[in-house]
C-alpha positions, -999 to 999 in steps of 0.1 A, spaced: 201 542 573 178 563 596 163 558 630 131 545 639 113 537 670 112 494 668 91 470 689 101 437 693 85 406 704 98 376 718 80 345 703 90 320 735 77 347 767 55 369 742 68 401 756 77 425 741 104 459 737 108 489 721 142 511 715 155 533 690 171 514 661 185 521 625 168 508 593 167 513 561 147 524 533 143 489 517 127 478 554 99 495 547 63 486 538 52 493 503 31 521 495 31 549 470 47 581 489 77 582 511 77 607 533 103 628 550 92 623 592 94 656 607 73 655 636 45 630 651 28 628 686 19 601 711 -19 589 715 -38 564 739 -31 536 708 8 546 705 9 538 738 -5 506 734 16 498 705 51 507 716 42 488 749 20 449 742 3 458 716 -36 460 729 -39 434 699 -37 463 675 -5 452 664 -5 426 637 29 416 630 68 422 647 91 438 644 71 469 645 72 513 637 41 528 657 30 562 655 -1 565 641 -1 606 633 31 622 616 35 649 594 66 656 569 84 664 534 74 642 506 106 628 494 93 603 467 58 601 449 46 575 424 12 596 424 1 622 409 -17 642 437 20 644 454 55 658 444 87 660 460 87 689 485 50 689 494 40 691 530 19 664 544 1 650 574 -13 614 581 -38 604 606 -55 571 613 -58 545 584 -47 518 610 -14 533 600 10 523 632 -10 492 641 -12 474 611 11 492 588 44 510 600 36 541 614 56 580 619 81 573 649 104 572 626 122 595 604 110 580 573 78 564 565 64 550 534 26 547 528 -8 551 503 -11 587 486 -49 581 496 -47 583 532 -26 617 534 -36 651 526 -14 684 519 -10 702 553 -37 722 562 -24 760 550 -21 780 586 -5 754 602 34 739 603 45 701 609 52 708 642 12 725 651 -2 698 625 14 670 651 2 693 681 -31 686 672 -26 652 654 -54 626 655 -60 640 692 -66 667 680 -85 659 649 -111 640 665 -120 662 688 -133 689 661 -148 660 643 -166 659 675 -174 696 678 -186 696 642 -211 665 648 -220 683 679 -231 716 655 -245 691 630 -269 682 659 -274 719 669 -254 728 692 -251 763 697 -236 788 721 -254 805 748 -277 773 753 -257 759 784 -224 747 791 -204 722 770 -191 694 791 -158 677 782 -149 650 800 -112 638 802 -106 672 797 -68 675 806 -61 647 779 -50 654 739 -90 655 730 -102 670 758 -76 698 758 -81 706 721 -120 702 721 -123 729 756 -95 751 735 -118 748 706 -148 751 722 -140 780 741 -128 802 710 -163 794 696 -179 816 723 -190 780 743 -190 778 786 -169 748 786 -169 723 816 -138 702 821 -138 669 834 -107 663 852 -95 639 883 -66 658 889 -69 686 907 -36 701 893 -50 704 861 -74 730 867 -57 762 860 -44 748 828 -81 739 818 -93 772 825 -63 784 804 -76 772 774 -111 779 785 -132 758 806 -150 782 827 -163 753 850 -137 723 868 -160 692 875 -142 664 900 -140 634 879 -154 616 913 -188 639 910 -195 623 880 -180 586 876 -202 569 891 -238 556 879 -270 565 896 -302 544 902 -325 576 885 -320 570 846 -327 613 848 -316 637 864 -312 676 864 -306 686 826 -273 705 830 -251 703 799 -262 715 763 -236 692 749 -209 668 758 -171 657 740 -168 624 760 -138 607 760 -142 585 785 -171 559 784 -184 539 811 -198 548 839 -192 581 830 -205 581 798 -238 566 810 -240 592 842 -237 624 817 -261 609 793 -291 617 823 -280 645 824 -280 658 793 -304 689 784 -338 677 761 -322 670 722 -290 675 735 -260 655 718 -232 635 734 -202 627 712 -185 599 720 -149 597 715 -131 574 737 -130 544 763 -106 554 789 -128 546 819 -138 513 798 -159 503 771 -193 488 785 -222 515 788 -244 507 820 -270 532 810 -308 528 798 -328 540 774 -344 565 789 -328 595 781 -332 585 745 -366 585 749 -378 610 771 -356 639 764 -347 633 729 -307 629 737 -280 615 710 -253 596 712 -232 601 681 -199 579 675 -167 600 662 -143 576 646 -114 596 632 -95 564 608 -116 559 581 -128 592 576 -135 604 540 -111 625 525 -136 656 520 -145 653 554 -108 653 568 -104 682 547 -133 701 563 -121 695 596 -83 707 588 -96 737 578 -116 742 606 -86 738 631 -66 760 610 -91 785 617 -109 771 648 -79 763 674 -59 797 691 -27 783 681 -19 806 714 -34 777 734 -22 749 711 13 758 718 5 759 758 -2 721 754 29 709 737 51 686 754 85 678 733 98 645 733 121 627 709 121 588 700 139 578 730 113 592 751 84 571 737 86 539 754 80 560 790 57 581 774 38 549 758 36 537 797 27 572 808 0 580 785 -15 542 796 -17 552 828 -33 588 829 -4 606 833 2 628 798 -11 661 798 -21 682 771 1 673 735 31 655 732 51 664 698 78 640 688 107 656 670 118 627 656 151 638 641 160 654 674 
C-alpha cells in the first residue's frame, strides 16, 4: 500500500473531496510503465482537479497531478528499464487518467521521456508542464523571429509558474523582459529573475476603443487571455508574435483584426499535452541549458500531498507564486 492524493465525489450533492489515502498497486490504471513518484508540482488544471473538477475530470474516485517525475520500477517496454529516470507532462494524464500526486503511478511508455540530463526530479518538477510550456513559448516566439535587442519582451501573469519561468528564461537569453503582475509584492521577485520592467496588471486589462496603439513590445508570453490578451495585441511592434498560453483572465478574445492586418502581428497557440515526442525533447534540452537553475530554485515552494487540496484552492484563486514542488513521499 502507498499513498495517494484521492478525490471523491458524492453522486446525490455532486461535491466533491480530496485527502490523502492509501492504495494499492492493483488500483491502478493500466499502462505499460510503473513509475516510482518522486516529485510532482501543482498547475492551474491540478487545481481544478483536486477541487470540482473544471469538467476535466472524467470518472471518481480520482489521482490528479498532471506533471511527476520518478524511478521506473517496472517496464513492459523496451525504451524503459528499471532504474531509469523519467518525467511526464500532459497527455491528459491527471484528468482523464490517474495522475503523479501519488507515490506511484502507472502509465504509457509513449507519453514519458528519460529526464532531461542536467536536471534532477526535484528541478524537472520545478519546471514541470509550467515550466515546459513556457519555453515552448519562447521557442515559437524565435521561430517567429524574435530576437534580442529589438524591444522588450512582455510576459504577462508574470509572477505565475509560466510567467516566472518564461521572464527567468527570457532574461538569461539577453531579453528586456516586462512582467505583468497585479500584485505589487511581486515585483522584486520578478526583477530577481529578470524582468527589467513591472507593468500594473490594471494598466493593461482593460480594452480600448483604438484597435492600435503605440508599438511597444517585440514579443509577448501571454498567459492570461481576455481583455488582456486583446489590449497587448495593439500594441504589439509590426510582425511581432504573441504566444498564447493561458486563460486566467478568461477565454473570449474582444479584439479585431486589425493588428493582423496592418502591422503584421501573430498569434501563435502553445499547447504543451499533445506535443510530439521530438519536440518535447528539444524543449528539455533547452531548459537544461536555457533556465539559471539559480533562479529555478528561487521559485520553489515545497509542499507534500496534504497540502494540495489548499494549494488546489490557492492556485484557483491567484494566490501561488513562482513553483510549487510536491515531495510526495514526504
Amino acid at each position: 500500500m502507498f499513498n495517494a492524493l484521492v478525490v471523491e465525489k458524492d453522486d446525490e450533492t455532486g461535491k466533491t473531496s480530496a485527502g490523502v489515502s492509501q492504495i494499492s498497486l492493483e488500483d491502478l490504471p493500466d499502462g505499460e510503465v510503473t513509475v516510482a513518484v518522486e516529485y510532482s508540482t501543482v498547475n492551474y488544471k491540478d487545481g481544478l482537479c483536486i477541487g470540482p473538477g473544471g469538467g476535466l475530470v472524467r470518472r471518481y474516485p480520482h489521482v490528479p497531478g498532471i506533471d511527476f517525475a520518478g524511478t521506473v520500477e517496472a517496464s513492459d517496454d523496451d525504451r524503459y528499464k528499471p532504474g531509469d529516470k523519467v518525467v511526464l507532462t500532459g497527455w491528459r494524464v491527471g484528468e482523464a487518467h490517474w495522475g503523479g500526486y501519488a507515490q506511484k503511478a502507472r502509465v504509457k511508455a509513449d507519453w514519458l521521456v528519460p529526464l532531461p540530463e542536467g536536471l534532477d526530479t526535484k528541478q524537472a518538477m520545478a519546471v514541470g508542464t509550467a515550466g515546459f510550456t513556457a519555453m515552448l513559448a519562447v521557442m515559437a516566439l524565435e521561430d517567429h523571429g524574435l530576437e534580442p535587442g529589438h524591444g522588450p519582451v512582455l510576459v504577462t501573469g508574470a509572477a505565475g509558474g509560466v510567467g516566472s519561468v518564461a521572464t527567468a528564461i527570457l532574461g538569461n537569453l539577453g531579453y528586456e523582459v516586462a512582467g505583468v503582475t497585479g500584485r505589487p509584492e511581486t515585483a522584486d521577485y520578478l526583477k530577481s529573475l529578470g524582468a527589467t520592467q513591472i507593468v500594473a496588471r490594471e494598466d493593461i486589462n482593460e480594452t480600448v476603443k483604438r484597435p492600435l496603439e503605440s508599438e511597444m513590445w517585440s514579443g509577448c508570453v501571454d498567459a492570461v487571455g481576455g481583455a488582456m490578451l486583446a489590449r497587448v495585441l495593439g500594441q504589439m511592434k509590426y510582425g511581432a508574435s504573441v504566444a498564447a498560453v493561458g486563460l486566467a483572465g478568461g477565454a473570449a478574445l474582444p479584439a479585431t483584426v486589425v493588428p493582423f492586418l496592418l502591422r503584421g502581428v501573430n498569434l501563435l497557440g502553445i499547447d504543451s499535452v499533445m506535443q510530439p515526442y521530438d519536440n518535447r525533447l528539444r524543449a528539455w534540452s533547452r531548459i537544461a541549458s536555457d533556465l539559471p537553475m539559480d533562479k529555478l530554485e528561487a521559485m520553489i515552494q515545497p509542499a507534500t500531498l496534504s497540502d494540495l487540496p489548499e494549494l488546489g484552492s490557492d492556485i484557483l484563486a491567484g494566490k501561488v507564486k513562482g513553483r510549487v514542488v510536491v515531495d510526495v513521499n514526504a
